[in-house]
LUMLUMDREN-2810 file (N, C-alpha, C; in Angstrom, 1 decimal):
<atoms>
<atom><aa>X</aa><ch>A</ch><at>N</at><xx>-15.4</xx><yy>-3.8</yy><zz>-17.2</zz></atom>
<atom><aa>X</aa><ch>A</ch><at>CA</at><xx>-15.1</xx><yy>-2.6</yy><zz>-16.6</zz></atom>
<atom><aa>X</aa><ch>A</ch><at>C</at><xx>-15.7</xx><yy>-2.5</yy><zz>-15.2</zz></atom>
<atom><aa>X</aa><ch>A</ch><at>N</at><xx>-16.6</xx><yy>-3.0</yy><zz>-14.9</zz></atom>
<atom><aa>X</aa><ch>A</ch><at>CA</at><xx>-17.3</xx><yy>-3.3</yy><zz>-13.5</zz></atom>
<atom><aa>X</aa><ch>A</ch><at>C</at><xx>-16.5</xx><yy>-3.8</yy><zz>-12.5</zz></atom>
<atom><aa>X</aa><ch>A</ch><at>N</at><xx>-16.2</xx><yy>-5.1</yy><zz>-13.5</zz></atom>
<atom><aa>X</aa><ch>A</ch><at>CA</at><xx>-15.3</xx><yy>-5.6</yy><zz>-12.6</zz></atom>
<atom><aa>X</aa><ch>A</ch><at>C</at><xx>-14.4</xx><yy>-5.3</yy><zz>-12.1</zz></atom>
<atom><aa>X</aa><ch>A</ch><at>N</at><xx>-13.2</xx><yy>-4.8</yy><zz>-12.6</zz></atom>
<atom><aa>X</aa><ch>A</ch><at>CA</at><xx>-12.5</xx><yy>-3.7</yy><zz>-12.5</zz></atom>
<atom><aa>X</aa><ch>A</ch><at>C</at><xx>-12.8</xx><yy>-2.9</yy><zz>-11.4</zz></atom>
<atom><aa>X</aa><ch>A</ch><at>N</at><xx>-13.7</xx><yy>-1.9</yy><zz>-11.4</zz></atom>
<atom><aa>X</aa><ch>A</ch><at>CA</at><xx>-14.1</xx><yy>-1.0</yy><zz>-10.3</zz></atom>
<atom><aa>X</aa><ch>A</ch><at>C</at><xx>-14.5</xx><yy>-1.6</yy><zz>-9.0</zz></atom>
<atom><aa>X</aa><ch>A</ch><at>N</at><xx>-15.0</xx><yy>-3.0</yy><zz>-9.1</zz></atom>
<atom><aa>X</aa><ch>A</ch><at>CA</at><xx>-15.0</xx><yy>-3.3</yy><zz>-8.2</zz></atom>
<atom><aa>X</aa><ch>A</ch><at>C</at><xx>-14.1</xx><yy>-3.9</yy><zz>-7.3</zz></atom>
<atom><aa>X</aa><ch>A</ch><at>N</at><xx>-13.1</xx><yy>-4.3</yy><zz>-8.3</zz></atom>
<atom><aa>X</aa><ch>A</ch><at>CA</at><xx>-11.7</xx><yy>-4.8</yy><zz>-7.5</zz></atom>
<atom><aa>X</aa><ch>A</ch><at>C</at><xx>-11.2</xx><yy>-3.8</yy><zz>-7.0</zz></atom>
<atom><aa>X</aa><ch>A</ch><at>N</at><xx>-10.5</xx><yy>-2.6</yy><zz>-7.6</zz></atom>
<atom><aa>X</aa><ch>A</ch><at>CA</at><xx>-10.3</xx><yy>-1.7</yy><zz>-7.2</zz></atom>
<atom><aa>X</aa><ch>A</ch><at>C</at><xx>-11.1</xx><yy>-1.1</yy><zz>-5.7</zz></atom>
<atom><aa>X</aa><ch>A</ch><at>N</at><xx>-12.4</xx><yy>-1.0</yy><zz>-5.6</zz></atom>
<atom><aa>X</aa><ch>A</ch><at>CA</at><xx>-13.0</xx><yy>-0.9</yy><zz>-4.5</zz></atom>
<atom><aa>X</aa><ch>A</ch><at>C</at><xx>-12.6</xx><yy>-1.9</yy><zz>-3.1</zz></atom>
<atom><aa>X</aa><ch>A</ch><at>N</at><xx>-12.0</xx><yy>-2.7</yy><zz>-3.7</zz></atom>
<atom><aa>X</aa><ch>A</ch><at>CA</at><xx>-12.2</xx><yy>-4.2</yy><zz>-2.6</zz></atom>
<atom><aa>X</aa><ch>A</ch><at>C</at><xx>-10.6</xx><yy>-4.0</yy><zz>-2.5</zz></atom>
<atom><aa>X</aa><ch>A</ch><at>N</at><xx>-9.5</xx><yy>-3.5</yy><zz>-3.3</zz></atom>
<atom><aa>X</aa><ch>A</ch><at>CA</at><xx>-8.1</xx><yy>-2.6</yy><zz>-2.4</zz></atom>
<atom><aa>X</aa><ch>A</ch><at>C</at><xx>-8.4</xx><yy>-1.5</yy><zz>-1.6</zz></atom>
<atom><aa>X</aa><ch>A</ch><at>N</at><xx>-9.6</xx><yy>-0.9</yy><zz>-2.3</zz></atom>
<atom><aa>X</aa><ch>A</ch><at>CA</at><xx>-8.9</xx><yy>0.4</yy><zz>-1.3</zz></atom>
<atom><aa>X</aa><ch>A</ch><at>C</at><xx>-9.2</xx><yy>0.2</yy><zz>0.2</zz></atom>
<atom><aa>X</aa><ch>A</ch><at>N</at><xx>-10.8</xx><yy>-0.6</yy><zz>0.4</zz></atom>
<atom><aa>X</aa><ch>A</ch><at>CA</at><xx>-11.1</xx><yy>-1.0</yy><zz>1.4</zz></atom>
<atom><aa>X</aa><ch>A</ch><at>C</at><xx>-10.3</xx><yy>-1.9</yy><zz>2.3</zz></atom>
<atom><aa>X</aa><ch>A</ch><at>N</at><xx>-9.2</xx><yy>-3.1</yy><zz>1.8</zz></atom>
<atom><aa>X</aa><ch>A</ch><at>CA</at><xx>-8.1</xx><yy>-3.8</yy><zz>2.1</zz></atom>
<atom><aa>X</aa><ch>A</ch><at>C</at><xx>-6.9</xx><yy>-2.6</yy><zz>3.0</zz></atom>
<atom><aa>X</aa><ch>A</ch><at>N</at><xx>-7.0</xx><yy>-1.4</yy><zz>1.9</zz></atom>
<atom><aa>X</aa><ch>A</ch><at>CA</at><xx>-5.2</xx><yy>-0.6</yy><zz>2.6</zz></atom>
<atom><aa>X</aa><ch>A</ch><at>C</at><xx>-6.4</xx><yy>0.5</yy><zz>3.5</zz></atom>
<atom><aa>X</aa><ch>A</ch><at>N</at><xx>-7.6</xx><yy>0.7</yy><zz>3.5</zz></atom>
<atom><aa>X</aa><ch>A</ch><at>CA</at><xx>-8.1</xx><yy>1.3</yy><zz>4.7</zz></atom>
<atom><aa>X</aa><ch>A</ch><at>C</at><xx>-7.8</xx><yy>0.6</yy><zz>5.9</zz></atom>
<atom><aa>X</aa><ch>A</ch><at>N</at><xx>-8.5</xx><yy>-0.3</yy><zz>6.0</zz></atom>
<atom><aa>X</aa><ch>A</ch><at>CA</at><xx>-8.5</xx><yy>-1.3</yy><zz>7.0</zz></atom>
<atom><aa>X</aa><ch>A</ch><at>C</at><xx>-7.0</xx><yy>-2.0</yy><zz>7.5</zz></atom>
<atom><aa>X</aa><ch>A</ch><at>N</at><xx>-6.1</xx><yy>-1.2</yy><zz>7.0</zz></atom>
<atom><aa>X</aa><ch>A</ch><at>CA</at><xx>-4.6</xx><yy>-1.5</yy><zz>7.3</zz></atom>
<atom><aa>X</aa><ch>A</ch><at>C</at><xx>-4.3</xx><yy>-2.2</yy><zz>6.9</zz></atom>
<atom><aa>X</aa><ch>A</ch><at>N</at><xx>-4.7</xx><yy>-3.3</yy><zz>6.0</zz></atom>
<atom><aa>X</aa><ch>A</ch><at>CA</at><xx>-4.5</xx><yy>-4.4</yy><zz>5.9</zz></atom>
<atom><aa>X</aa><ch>A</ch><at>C</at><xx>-2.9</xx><yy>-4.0</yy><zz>4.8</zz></atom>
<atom><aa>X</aa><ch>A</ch><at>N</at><xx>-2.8</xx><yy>-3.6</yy><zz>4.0</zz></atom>
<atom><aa>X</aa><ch>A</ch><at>CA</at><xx>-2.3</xx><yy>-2.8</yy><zz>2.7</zz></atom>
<atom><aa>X</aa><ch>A</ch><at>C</at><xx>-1.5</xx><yy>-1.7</yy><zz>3.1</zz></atom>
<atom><aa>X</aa><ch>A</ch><at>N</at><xx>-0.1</xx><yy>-2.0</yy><zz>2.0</zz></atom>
<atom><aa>X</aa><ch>A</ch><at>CA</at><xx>1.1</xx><yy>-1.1</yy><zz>2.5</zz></atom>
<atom><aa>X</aa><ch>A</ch><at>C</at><xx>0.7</xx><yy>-0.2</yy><zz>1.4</zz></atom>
<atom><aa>X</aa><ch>A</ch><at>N</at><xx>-0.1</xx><yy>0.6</yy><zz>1.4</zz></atom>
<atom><aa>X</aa><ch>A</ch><at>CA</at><xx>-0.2</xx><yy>1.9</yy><zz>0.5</zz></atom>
<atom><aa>X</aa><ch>A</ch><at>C</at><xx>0.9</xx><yy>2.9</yy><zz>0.1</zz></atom>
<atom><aa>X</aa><ch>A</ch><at>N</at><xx>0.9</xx><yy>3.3</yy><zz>-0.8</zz></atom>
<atom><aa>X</aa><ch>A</ch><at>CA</at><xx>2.1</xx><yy>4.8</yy><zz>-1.2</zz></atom>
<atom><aa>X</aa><ch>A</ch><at>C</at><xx>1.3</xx><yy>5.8</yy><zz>-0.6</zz></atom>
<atom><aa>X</aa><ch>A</ch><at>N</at><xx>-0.1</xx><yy>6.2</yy><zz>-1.2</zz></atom>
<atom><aa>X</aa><ch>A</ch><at>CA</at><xx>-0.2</xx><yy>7.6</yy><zz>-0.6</zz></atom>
<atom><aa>X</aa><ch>A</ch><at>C</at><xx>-0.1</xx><yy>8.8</yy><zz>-1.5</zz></atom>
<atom><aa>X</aa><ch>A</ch><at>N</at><xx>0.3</xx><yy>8.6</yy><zz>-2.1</zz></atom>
<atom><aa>X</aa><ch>A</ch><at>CA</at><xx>0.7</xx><yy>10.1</yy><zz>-3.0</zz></atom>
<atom><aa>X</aa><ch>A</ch><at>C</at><xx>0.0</xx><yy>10.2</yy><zz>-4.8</zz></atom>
<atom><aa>X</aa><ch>A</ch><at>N</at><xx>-0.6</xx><yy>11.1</yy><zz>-4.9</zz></atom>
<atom><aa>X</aa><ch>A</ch><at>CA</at><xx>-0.9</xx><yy>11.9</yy><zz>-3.7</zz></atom>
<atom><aa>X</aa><ch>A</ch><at>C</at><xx>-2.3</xx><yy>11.4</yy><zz>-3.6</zz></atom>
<atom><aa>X</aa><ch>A</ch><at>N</at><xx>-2.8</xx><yy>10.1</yy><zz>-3.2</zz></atom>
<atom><aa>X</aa><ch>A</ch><at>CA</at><xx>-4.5</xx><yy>10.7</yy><zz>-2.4</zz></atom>
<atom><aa>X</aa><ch>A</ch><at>C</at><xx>-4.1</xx><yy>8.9</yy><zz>-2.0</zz></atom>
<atom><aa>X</aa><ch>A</ch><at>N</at><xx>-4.5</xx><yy>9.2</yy><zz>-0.5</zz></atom>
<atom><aa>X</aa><ch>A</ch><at>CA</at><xx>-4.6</xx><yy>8.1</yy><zz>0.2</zz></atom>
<atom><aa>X</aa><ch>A</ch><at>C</at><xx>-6.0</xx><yy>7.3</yy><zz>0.4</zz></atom>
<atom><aa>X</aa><ch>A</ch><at>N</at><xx>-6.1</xx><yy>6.0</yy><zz>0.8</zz></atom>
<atom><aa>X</aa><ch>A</ch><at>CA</at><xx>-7.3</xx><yy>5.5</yy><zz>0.4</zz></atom>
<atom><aa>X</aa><ch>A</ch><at>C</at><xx>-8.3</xx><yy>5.9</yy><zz>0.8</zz></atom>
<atom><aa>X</aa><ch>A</ch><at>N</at><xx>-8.8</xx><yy>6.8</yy><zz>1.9</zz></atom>
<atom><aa>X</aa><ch>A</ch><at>CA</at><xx>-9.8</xx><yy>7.7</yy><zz>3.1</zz></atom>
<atom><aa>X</aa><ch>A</ch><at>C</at><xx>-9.9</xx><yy>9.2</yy><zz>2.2</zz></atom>
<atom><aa>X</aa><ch>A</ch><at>N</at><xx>-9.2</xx><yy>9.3</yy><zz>1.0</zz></atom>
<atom><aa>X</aa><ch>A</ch><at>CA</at><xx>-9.1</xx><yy>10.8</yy><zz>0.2</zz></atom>
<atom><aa>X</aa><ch>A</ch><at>C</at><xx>-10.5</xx><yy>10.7</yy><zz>-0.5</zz></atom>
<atom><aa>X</aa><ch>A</ch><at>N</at><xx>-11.0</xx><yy>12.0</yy><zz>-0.9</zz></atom>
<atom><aa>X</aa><ch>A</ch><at>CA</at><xx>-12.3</xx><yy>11.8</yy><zz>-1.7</zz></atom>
<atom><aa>X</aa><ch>A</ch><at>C</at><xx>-12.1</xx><yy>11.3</yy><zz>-3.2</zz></atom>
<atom><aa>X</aa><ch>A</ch><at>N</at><xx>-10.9</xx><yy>11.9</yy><zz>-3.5</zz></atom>
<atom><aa>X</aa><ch>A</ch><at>CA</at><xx>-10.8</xx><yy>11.5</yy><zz>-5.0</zz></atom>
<atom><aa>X</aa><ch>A</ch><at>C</at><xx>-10.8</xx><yy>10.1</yy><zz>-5.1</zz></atom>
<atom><aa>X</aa><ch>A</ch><at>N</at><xx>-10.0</xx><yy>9.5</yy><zz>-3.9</zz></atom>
<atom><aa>X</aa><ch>A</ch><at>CA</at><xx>-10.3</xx><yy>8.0</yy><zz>-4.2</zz></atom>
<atom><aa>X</aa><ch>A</ch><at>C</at><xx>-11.3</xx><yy>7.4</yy><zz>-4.3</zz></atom>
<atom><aa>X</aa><ch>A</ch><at>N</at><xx>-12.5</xx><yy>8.1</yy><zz>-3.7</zz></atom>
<atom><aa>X</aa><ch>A</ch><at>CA</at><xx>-13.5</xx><yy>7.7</yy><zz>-3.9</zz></atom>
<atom><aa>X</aa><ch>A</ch><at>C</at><xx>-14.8</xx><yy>7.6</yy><zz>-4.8</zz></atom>
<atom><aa>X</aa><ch>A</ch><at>N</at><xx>-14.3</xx><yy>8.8</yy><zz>-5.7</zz></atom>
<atom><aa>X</aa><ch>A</ch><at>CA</at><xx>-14.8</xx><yy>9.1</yy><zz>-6.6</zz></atom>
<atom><aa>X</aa><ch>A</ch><at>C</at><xx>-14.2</xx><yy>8.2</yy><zz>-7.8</zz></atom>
<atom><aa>X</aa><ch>A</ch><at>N</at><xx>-12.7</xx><yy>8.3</yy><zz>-7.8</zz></atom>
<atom><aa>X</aa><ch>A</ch><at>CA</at><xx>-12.4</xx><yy>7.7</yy><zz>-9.1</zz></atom>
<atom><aa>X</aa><ch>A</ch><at>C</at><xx>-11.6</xx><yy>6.3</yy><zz>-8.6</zz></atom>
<atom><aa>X</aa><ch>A</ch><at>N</at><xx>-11.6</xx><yy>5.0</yy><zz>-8.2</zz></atom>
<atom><aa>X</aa><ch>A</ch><at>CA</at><xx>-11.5</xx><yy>4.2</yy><zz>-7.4</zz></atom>
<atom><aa>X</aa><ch>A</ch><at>C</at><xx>-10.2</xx><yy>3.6</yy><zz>-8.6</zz></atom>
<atom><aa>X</aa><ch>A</ch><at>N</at><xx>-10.4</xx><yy>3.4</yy><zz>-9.8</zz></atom>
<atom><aa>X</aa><ch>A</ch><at>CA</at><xx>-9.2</xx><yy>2.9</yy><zz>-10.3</zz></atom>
<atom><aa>X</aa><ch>A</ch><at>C</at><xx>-8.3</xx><yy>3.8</yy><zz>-10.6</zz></atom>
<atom><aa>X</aa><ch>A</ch><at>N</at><xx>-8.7</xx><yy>5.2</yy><zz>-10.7</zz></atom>
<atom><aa>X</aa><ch>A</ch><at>CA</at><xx>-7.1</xx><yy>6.0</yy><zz>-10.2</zz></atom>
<atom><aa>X</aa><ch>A</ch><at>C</at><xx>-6.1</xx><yy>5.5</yy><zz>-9.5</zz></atom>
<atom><aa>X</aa><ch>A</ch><at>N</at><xx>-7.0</xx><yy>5.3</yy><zz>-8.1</zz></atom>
<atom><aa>X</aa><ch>A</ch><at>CA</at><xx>-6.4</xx><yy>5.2</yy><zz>-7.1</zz></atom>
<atom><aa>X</aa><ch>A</ch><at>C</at><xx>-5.4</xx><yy>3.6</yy><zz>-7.4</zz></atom>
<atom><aa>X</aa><ch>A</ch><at>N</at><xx>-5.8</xx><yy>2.9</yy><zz>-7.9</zz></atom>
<atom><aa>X</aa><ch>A</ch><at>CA</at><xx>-5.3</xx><yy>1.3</yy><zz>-8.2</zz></atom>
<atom><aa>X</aa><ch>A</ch><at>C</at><xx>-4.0</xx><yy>1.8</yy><zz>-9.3</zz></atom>
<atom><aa>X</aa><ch>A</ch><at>N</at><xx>-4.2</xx><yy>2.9</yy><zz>-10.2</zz></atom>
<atom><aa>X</aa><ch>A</ch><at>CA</at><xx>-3.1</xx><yy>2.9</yy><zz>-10.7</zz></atom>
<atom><aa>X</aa><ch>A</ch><at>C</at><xx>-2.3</xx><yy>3.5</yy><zz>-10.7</zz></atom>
<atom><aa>X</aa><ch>A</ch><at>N</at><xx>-2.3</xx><yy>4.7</yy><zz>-9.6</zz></atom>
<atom><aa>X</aa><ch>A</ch><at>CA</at><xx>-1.6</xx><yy>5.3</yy><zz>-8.7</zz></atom>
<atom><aa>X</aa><ch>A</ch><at>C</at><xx>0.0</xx><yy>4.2</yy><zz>-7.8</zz></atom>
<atom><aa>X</aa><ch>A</ch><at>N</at><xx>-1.7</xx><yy>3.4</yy><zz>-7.0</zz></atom>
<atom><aa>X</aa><ch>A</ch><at>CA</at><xx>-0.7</xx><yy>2.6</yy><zz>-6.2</zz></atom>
<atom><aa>X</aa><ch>A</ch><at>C</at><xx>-0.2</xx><yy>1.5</yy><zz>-6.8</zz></atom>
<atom><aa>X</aa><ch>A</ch><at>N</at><xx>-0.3</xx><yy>1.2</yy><zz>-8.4</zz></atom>
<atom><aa>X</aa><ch>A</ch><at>CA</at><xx>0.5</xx><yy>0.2</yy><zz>-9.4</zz></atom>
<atom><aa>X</aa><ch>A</ch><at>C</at><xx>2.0</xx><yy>1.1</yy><zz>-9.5</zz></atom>
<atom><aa>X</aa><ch>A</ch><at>N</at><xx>1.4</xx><yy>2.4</yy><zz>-9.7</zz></atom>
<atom><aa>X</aa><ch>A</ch><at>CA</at><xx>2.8</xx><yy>3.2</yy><zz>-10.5</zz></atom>
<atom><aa>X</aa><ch>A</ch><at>C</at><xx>3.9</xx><yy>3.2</yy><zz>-9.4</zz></atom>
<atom><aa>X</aa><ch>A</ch><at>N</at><xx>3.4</xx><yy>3.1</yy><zz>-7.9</zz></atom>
<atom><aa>X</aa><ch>A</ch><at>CA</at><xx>4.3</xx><yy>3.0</yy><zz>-7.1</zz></atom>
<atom><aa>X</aa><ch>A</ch><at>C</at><xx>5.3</xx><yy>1.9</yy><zz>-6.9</zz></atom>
<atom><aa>X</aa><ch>A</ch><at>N</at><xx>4.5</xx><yy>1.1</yy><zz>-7.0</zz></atom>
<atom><aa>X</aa><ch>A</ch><at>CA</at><xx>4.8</xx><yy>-0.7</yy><zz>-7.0</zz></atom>
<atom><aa>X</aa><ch>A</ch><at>C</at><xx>6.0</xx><yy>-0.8</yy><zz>-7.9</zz></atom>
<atom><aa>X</aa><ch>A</ch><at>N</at><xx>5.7</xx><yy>-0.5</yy><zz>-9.4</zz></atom>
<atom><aa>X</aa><ch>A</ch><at>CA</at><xx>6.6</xx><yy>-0.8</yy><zz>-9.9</zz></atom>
<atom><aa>X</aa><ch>A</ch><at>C</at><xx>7.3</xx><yy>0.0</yy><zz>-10.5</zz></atom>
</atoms>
């Protein structure tokens, strides 16, 4: 699970840094919830994906 969180940390920091075509919706990588819950945010921007 660590692991995990920490991947997740190492996208959001990727689509901050522009690197990453983000969806956004609804909490963008600079949102607090993303920062609070960091693999939300990964399966947020999975659900977009596919």
């Amino acid at each position: 699970m660590e692991a995990a969180t920490e991947a997740a940390r190492r996208l959001i920091a990727y689509d901050r840094d522009g690197e990453g075509d983000y969806h956004g919706t609804p909490y963008w990588p600079d949102h607090p919830a993303t920062t609070a819950n960091p693999r939300g945010y990964v399966r947020q921007e999975y659900a977009a994906f596919v």
